[in-house]
C-alpha positions in Angstrom: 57.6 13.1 -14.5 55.0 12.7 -12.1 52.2 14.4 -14.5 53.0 11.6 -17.1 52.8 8.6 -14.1 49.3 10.3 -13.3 48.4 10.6 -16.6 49.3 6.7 -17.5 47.2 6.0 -14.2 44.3 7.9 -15.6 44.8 6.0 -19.2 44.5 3.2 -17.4 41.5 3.5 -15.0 39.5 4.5 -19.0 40.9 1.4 -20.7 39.6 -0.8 -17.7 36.3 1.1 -17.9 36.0 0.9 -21.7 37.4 -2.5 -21.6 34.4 -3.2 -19.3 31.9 -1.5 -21.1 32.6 -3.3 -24.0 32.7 -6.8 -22.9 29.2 -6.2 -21.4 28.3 -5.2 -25.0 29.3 -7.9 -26.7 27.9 -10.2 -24.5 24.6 -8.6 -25.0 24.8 -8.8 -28.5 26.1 -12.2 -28.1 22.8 -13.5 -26.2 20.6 -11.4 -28.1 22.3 -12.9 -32.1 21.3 -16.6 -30.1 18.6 -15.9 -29.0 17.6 -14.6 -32.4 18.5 -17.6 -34.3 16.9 -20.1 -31.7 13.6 -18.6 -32.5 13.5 -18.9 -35.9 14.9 -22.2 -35.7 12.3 -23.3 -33.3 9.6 -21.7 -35.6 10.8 -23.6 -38.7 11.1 -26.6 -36.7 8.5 -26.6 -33.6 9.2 -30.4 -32.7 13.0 -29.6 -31.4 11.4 -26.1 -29.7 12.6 -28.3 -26.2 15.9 -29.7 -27.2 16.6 -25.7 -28.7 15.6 -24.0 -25.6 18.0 -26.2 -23.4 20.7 -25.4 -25.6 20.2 -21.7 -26.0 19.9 -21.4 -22.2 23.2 -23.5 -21.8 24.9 -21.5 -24.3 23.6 -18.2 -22.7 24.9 -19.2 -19.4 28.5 -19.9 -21.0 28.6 -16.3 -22.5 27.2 -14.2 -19.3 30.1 -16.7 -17.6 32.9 -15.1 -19.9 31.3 -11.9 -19.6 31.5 -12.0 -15.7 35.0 -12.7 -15.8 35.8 -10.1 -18.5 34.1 -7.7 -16.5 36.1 -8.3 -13.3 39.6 -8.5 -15.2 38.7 -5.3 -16.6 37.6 -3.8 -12.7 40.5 -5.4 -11.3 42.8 -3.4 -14.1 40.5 0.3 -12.8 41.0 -1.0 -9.0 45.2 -1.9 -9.7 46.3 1.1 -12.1 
């Protein structure tokens, strides 16, 4: 009885870790797919270069924002289970 109660602790503590790890992944990717597109919109089009640039960075700040608070749900599950 208690093995399996330490063993669901343990399962838990790696999903919170993996959970984490994978959210900061994603959000990489994320940033990395926009800024990818922003540049080769602002080549095809260098007169909205400013307008893109302002967007990407708002955009950018919105994903690291989810990110944070995926990353600290996840922690919180490690720091609970």
């Amino acid at each position: 009885m208690v093995g399996t109660i330490l063993q669901a602790v343990a399962l838990g503590k790696l999903a919170g870790a993996l959970g984490a790890g994978i959210v900061a992944i994603a959000a990489a990717f994320g940033i990395g797919k926009l800024a990818q597109y922003t540049m080769e919109a602002s080549a095809r089009q260098p007169e909205i270069s400013g307008g893109l640039r302002t967007t990407a960075i708002i955009i950018g700040a919105l994903i690291e924002g989810v990110c944070l608070f995926g990353v600290i749900v996840c922690l919180l599950a490690v720091l609970q289970s």
